[in-house]
N, C-alpha and C positions, 0 to 999 in steps of 0.2 A: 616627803620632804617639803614639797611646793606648801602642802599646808599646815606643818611646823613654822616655818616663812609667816604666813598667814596670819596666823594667829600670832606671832610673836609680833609683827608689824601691829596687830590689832591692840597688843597688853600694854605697844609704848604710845600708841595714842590715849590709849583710857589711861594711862599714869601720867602724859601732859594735862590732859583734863584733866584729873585729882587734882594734880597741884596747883593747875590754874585756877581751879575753885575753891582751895586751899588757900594760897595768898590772897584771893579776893576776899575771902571771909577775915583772917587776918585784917586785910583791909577798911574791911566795915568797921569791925569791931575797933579799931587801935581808933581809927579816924571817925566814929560816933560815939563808943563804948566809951572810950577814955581822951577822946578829945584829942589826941595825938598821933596827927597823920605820921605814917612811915613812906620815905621818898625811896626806899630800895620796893617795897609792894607793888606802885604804879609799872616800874620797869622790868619789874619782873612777869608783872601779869602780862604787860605788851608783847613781853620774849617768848612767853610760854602760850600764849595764842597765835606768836606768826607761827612759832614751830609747831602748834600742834594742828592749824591748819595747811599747811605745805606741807606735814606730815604726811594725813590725813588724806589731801590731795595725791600724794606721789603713791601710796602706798596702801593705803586704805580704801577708800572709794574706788569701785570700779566704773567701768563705762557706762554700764546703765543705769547707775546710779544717781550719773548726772542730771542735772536739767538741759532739757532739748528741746529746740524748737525744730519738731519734725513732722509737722505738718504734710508739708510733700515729699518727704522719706516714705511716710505712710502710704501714703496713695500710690506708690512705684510700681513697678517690677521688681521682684528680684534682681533683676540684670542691674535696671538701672539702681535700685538698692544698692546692689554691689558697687558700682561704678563712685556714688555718692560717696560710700564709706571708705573705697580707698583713698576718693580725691581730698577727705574730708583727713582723713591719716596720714597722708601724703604731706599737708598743708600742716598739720599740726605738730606731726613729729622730724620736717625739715625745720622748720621754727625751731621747734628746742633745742634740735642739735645742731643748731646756726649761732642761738642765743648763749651755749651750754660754755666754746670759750672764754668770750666775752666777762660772761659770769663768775667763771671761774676767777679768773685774772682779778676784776674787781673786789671779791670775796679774799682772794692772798692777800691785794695791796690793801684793804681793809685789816688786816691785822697789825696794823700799826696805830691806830684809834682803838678807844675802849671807850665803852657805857659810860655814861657821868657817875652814874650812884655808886653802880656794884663792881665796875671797874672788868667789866666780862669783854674780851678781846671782839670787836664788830664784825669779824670774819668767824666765831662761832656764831653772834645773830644771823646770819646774813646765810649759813651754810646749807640750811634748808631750800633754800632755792634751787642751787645747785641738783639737789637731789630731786628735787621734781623737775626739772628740763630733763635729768641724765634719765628719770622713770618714765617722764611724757616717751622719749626717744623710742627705750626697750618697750614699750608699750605699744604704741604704731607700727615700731616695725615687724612686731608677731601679731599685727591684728592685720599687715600688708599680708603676711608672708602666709596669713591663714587664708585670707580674702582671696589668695591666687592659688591655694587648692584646688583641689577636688572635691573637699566639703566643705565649700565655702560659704554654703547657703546656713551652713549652723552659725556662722560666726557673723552672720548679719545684724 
């Protein structure tokens, strides 16, 4: 199941991509090819790269994926490994779920504005966010909840 998930996460990022690459070729083309820019292209390519990197971020990429500066991660102990990576999950995923209100709230009363061109309600832009604070959250808190195993040396 977990890796149905997976892969379905994975089919709607590569289909933001399409279409991001999609409207952008659109884009050349209208605004070199034939000399007539399209102003719905620009805002759509904008919309289709915040989504498909918050996507991407929440749901795609995983931890070690990241770039890290872990210089002295490396050099540790296990212990203190461990110690680093809860304080480091700790910090990241009280954040989100600090920020994850907030967000929300802003994201509803943004439904009352829309896009200038295409006229797309700013609480659908903006929704992606949300999902990455509410994925940072479930993320930290089963990388705590593994870190305070008993095998928690795999999950370093």
């Amino acid at each position: 199941m977990f890796q149905f998930l997976r892969q379905g996460a994975n089919a709607v990022g590569v289909l933001l991509f399409t279409l991001l690459f999609l409207v952008f070729v659109v884009q050349v083309t209208a605004r070199f090819g034939f000399n007539q820019p399209l102003a719905w292209t620009d805002e759509a390519a904008v919309i289709l790269y915040l989504w498909a990197i918050l996507w991407g971020a929440a749901l795609v990429c995983k931890d070690r994926e990241n770039v890290a500066f872990d210089l002295l991660y490396q050099h540790a102990s296990p212990q203190v490994q461990r110690a680093m990576a809860l304080a480091a999950c700790a910090l990241i995923g009280v954040l989100a779920a600090w920020g994850l209100p907030g967000s929300l709230d802003y994201i509803y009363f943004m439904r009352r504005e829309s896009t200038p061109v295409m006229g797309l309600p700013f609480n659908w832009v903006f929704a992606p966010f949300a999902l990455l604070l509410l994925a940072l959250t479930v993320r930290y808190a089963l990388r705590i909840y593994r870190l305070l195993g008993r095998d928690w040396r795999r999950h370093l």
